[in-house]
Structures are given as structure tokens and as C-alpha cells.
KOLMI-662977 format. One line per 2 residues: number of its first residue (from 1); for each residue x, y, z of C-alpha. Coordinates in pm, 1 decimal. Layout:
NUM	X/Y/Z | ... $
//
This chain:
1	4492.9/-349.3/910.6 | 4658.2/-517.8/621.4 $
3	4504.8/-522.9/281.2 | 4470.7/-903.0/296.1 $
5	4273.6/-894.3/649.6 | 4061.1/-616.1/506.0 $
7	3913.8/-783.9/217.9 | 3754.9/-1078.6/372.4 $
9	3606.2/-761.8/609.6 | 3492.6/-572.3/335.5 $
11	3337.7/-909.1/161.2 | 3131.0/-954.3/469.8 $
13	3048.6/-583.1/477.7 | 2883.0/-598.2/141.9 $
15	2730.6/-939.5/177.5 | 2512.8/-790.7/495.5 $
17	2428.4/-432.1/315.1 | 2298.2/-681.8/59.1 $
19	2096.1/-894.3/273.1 | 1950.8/-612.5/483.0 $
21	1832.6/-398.9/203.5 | 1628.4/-716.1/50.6 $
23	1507.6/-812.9/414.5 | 1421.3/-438.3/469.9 $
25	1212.1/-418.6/84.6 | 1033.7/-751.1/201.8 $
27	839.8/-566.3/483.5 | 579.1/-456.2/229.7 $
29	580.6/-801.5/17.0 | 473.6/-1017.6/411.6 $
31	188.7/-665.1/493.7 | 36.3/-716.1/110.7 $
33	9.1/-1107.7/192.3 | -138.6/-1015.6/545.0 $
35	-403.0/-769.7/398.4 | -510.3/-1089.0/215.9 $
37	-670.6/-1234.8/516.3 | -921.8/-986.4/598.2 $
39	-693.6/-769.2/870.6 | -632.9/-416.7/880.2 $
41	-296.2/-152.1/971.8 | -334.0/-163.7/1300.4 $
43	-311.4/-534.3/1357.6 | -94.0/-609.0/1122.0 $
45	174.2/-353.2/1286.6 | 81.6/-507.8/1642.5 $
47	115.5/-834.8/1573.1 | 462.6/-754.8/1404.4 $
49	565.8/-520.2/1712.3 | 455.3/-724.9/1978.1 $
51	690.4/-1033.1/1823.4 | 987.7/-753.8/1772.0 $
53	920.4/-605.8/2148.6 | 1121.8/-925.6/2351.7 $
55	1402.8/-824.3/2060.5 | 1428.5/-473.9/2074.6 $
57	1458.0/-516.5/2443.4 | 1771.1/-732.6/2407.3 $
59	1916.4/-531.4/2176.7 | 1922.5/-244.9/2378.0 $
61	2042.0/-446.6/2719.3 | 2322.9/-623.1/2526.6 $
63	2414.1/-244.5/2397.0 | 2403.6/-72.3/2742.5 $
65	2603.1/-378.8/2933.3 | 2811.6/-533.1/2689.3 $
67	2871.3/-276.1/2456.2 | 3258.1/-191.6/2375.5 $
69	3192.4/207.7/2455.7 | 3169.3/371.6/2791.3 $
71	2787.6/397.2/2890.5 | 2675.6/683.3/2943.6 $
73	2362.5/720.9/3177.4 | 2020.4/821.5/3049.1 $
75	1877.8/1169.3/3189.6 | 1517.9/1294.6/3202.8 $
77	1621.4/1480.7/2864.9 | 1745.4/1136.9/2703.8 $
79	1428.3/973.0/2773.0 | 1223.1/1288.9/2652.0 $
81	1443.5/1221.0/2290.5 | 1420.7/894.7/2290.4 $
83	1044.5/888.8/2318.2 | 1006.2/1158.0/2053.4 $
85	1227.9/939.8/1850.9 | 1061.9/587.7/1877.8 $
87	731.2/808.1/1801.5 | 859.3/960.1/1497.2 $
89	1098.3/729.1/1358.0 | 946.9/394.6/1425.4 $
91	575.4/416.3/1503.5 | 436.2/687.2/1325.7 $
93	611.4/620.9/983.3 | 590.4/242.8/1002.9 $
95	201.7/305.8/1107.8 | 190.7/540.0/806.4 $
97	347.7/291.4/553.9 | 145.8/10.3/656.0 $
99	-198.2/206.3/592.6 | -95.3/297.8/271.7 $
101	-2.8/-17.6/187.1 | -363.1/-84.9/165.2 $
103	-354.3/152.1/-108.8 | -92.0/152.2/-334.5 $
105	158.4/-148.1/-469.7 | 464.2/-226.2/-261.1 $
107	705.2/-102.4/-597.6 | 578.0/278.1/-528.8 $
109	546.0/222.2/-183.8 | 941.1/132.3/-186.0 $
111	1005.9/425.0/-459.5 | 867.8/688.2/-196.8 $
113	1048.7/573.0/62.1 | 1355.9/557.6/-134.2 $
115	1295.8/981.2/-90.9 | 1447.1/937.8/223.6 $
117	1806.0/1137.6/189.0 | 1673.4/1411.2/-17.6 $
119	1414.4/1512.0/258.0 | 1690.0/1468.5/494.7 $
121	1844.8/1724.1/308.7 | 1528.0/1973.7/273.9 $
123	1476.4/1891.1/640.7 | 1805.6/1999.1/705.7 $
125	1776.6/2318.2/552.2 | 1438.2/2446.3/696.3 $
127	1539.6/2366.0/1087.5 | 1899.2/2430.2/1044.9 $
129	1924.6/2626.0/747.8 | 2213.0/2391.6/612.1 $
131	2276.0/2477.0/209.3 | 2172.3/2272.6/-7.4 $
133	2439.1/2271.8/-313.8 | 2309.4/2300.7/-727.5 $
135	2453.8/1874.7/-782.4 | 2232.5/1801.8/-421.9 $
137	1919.4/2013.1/-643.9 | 1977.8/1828.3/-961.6 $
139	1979.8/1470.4/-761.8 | 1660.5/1564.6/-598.0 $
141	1466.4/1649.6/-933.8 | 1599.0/1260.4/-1092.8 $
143	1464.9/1145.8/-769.5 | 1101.3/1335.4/-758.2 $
145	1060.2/1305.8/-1131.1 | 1095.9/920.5/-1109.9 $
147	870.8/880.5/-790.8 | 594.8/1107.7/-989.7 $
149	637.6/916.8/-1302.2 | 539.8/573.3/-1129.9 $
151	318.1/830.4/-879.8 | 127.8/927.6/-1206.8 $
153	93.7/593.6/-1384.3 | -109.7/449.2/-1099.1 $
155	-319.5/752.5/-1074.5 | -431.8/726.9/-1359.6 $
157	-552.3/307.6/-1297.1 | -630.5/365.1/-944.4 $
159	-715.2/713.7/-876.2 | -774.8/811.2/-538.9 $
161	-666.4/498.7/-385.9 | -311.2/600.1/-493.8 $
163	-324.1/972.2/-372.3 | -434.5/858.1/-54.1 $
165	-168.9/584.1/-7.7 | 105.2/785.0/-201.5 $
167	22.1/1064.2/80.1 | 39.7/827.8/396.5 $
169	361.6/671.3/246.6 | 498.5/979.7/199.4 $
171	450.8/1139.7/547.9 | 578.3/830.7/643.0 $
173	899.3/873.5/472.6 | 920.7/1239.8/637.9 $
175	848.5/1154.6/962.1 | 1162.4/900.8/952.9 $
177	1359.1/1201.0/811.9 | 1263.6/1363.8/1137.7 $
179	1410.7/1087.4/1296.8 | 1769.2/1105.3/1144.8 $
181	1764.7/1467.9/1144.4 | 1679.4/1439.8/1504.8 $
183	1893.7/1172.2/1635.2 | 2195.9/1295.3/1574.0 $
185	2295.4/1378.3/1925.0 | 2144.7/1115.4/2128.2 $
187	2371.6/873.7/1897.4 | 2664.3/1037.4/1969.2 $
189	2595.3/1016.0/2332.9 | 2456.2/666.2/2337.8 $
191	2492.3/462.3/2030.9 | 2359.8/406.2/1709.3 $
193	2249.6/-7.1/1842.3 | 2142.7/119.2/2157.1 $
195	1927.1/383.5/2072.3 | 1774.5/206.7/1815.6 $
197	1702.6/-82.4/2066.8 | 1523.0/183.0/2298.1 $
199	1384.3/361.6/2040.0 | 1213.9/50.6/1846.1 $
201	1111.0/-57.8/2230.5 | 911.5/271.8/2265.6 $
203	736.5/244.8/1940.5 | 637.9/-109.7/1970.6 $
205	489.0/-12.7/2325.0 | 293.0/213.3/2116.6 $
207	189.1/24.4/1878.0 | 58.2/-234.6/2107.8 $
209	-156.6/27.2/2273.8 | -284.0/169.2/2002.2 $
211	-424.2/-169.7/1919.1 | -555.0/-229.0/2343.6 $
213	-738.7/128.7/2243.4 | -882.0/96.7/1900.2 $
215	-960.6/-263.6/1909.7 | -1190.1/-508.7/2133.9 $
217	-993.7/-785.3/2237.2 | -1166.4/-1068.5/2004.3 $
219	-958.5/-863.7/1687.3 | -680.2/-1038.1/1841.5 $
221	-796.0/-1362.3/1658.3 | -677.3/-1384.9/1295.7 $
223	-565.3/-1636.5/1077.4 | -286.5/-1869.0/1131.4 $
225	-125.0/-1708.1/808.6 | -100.0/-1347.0/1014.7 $
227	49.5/-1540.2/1287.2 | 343.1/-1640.2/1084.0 $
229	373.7/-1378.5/826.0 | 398.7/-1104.0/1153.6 $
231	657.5/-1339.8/1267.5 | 822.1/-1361.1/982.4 $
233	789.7/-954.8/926.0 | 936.0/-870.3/1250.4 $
235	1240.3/-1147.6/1283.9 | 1350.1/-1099.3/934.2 $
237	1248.9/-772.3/782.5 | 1291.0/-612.2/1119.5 $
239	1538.7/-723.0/1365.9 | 1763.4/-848.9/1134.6 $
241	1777.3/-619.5/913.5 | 1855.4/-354.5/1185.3 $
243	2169.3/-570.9/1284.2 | 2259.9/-653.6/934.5 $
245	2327.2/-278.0/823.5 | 2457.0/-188.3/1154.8 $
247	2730.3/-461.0/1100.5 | 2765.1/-315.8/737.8 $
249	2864.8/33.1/857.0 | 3126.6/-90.8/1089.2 $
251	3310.0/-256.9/815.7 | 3200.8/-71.8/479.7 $
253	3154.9/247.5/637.5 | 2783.7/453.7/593.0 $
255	2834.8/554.1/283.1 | 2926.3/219.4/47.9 $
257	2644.9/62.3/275.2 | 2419.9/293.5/159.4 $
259	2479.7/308.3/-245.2 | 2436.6/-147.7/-180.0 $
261	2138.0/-59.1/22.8 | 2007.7/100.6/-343.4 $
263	1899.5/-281.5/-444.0 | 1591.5/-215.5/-181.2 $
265	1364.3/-92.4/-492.7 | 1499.9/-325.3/-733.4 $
267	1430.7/-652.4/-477.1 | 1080.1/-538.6/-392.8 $
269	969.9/-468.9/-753.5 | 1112.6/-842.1/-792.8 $
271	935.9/-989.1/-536.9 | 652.5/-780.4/-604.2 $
273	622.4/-955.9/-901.9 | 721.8/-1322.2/-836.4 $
275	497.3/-1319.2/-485.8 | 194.7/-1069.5/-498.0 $
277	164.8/-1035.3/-898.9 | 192.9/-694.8/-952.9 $
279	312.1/-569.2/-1302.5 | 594.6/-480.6/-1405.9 $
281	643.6/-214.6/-1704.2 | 831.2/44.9/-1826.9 $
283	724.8/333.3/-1610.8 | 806.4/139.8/-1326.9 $
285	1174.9/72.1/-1491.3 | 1227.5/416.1/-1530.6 $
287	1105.5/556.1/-1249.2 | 1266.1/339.5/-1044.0 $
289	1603.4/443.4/-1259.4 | 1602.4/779.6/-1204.2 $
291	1523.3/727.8/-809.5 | 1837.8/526.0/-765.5 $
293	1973.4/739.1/-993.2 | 1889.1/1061.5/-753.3 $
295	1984.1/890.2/-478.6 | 2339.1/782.1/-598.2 $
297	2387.4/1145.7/-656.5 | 2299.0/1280.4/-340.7 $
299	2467.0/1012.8/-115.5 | 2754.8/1101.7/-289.7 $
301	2690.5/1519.5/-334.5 | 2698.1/1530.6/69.8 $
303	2970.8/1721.1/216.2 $
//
């Protein structure tokens, strides 16, 4: 490919790593305007599931039959991944970060998660014993040290309400590094689109049960304002976002989509501030420096 047909490709590439790392940090601005209306986790994630179920479902149709790649057919083993998969990667962590959303602000809720590639890393080494090189050690301390620094701010305004939402947004964040650690082979085999679409499918499932067995019926009626912001949540900070990266990859390549996908933390302490109110101070500035900071140095300290 010429130069000249590549930059329009690369423009595009960057303009949708941009757009799905802000529609990914909104998730946490629409669940902090939801919690305003008297509803809890488990609705919340329902209602946003059961709207994202329907497009899940197509994604992973249009990826099996009109999908570019030879399909390969699922096998008892496949759907034995793929259910551990959607359970770890998409229902328990997003059911982890939405409780502790309930307890913490959406800046450090987006600062944990922003963890992500340096337990990917530690994850890597305990299962597979991959090393882990002295640059890969220094980006995980900028990274820690900046998540503690907001981590200890709040503690000391909030107090428990913070440990306990720090702690579910953290297992959060390692149960998705399960996920990629994990997934590795069934995406070779079948896709990155098309196992997410199963994957998502599986967890949504889920999360709609969980709701049919925790819940009487009648919980089903909330405000209008749930209605739409669940909407909202899974069409845009869901769905789209999935798509909007994926595109990203396949013209930026993982890596450049990841250092754009670094504006996540910035965007959500933004909108944090313009939509819910939080504040916004200088531990938050530097902690949320030397995350980005950690995270830039890992992404780019991989072999």
C-alpha cells in the first residue's frame, strides 16, 4: 500500500482508538447517573446486558458467516473456553466494577482499571512463568504508585467505602486479565470479533439470570432515566466501543491503538467533572500521570 493510501487509513485508525477509549471511560459516568435513581449493581448491569444481548448476537453471526477468514467449527472444548471466558472477562469483572462503583468515584475507578497490562504481565509470569524484564518492573511501580496515591487520598475522605470499592474494582481488573491471558488460543482459532461476540453473549445470559435469581420480578420497574441511560450504556459504551477498537487494530495495529486508548483516564476524570461533579485536584493529576505514565512504558517494554 502506497504511503498516500495509507494515511487516510491511519487517520481513520486513530480517529476510532480515540472515540472508543472515551465511549469505553463513559461506562462509569451513565452507572454513577443510574445509581442516582435508587437502583442497585445488579440491575443496572441487566438492564445494560439485556439491551447489548440482540447485539452481541449479531456480532458473532456476521463474524462466523460473513467473516473474511475460514471458519473454523466450535468443539465441546471451544464452548467450555468460551464460557469460562464470557464468565471471567465480561460478567464477573463488569459485575465487579459496577458494585464498586457504588463506592468509589469513576476517576479511581478508571485509574485501577488502567492496571490492566501490568497484571497481564504478573499473570503471565505466575501461570506461565514468562520473565518479567527490570524497564517492565520500573513501569509497574509508576503505575501502582499513581493508583495508590489517588487510592490513598480517598481513603482518607471516604474510608471504608473506598477499600471496599477499590477492592471490587480491582478484582475486576484481574479477572479481565484472566481473560486476555486466557484467550489467546481460542482467538487464534476463531477470531478476535467473533469470540468476543460469543463471549459478551454468554456473559449477558448471565447477567440476566443473575437478576431472574436475585430479584422478584416487580425490580424490573425503574425509572424512565435507567431505561435510557442502560440504553445508552450498552449501544455506546459497549457495542461500539468493541467495534471501534477492533477497527483501530486492523489499521493502527495493537500497539499505537493502545498508547491512543491512554486518553480513557483523562476523558473520564473530564466527564467526571463536567457531568457527576466530582473534584478534581492535584493528587488526581498526578496519579493519573504516573498511571499513563506506567502504562506507556510497559506497552512499549513488551517483547
Amino acid at each position: 500500500m502506497s504511503a498516500a493510501a495509507r494515511a487516510p487509513r491511519s487517520g481513520a485508525g486513530l480517529l476510532l482508538a480515540l472515540a472508543g477509549a472515551i465511549a469505553f471511560s463513559g461506562k462509569a459516568i451513565i452507572v454513577k447517573l443510574a445509581y442516582r435513581h435508587g437502583v442497585d449493581a445488579v440491575t443496572v448491569i441487566m438492564y445494560r446486558m439485556l439491551f447489548a444481548l440482540p447485539l452481541f448476537l449479531g456480532l458473532s453471526w456476521w463474524a462466523t458467516y460473513h467473516s473474511s477468514r475460514p471458519v473454523v467449527p466450535l468443539t465441546r472444548r471451544d464452548w467450555l473456553g468460551i464460557l469460562g471466558l464470557g464468565f471471567s472477562g465480561y460478567y464477573a469483572a463488569s459485575m465487579l466494577d459496577f458494585w464498586g462503583l457504588q463506592y468509589i468515584s469513576a476517576s479511581l475507578e478508571r485509574l485501577i482499571l488502567y492496571l490492566n497490562p501490568t497484571l497481564v504481565l504478573l499473570l503471565g509470569w505466575l501461570l506461565y512463568r514468562r520473565p518479567i524484564r527490570p524497564r517492565q518492573y520500573g513501569a509497574m511501580a509508576l503505575s501502582y504508585a499513581g493508583m495508590l496515591l489517588v487510592f490513598g487520598h480517598e481513603l482518607s475522605f471516604e474510608g471504608h467505602a473506598t477499600l471496599i470499592g477499590g477492592g471490587l474494582v480491582f478484582a475486576s481488573a484481574v479477572s479481565y486479565a484472566l481473560y486476555l491471558v486466557y484467550s489467546g488460543e481460542l482467538v487464534k482459532r476463531h477470531g478476535s470479533l467473533r469470540l468476543v461476540g460469543l463471549a459478551t453473549s454468554v456473559a449477558c445470559l448471565l447477567c440476566i439470570l443473575q437478576f431472574l435469581l436475585l430479584k422478584p420480578l416487580s425490580a424490573a420497574i425503574v425509572a424512565p432515566e435507567v431505561i435510557w441511560l442502560s440504553l445508552l450504556n450498552a449501544l455506546a459504551c459497549t457495542v461500539a466501543p468493541v467495534l471501534m477498537v477492533m477497527m483501530a487494530i486492523e489499521r493502527i495495529g495493537p500497539g499505537l491503538t493502545a498508547q491512543v486508548g491512554m486518553v480513557g483516564p483523562l476523558s473520564t476524570i473530564g466527564m467526571g467533572m463536567w457531568i457527576l461533579g466530582e473534584p478534581l485536584n492535584g493528587w488526581i493529576l498526578a496519579g493519573t500521570a504516573l498511571v499513563l505514565a506506567g502504562v506507556l512504558w510497559v506497552t512499549r517494554a513488551r517483547p
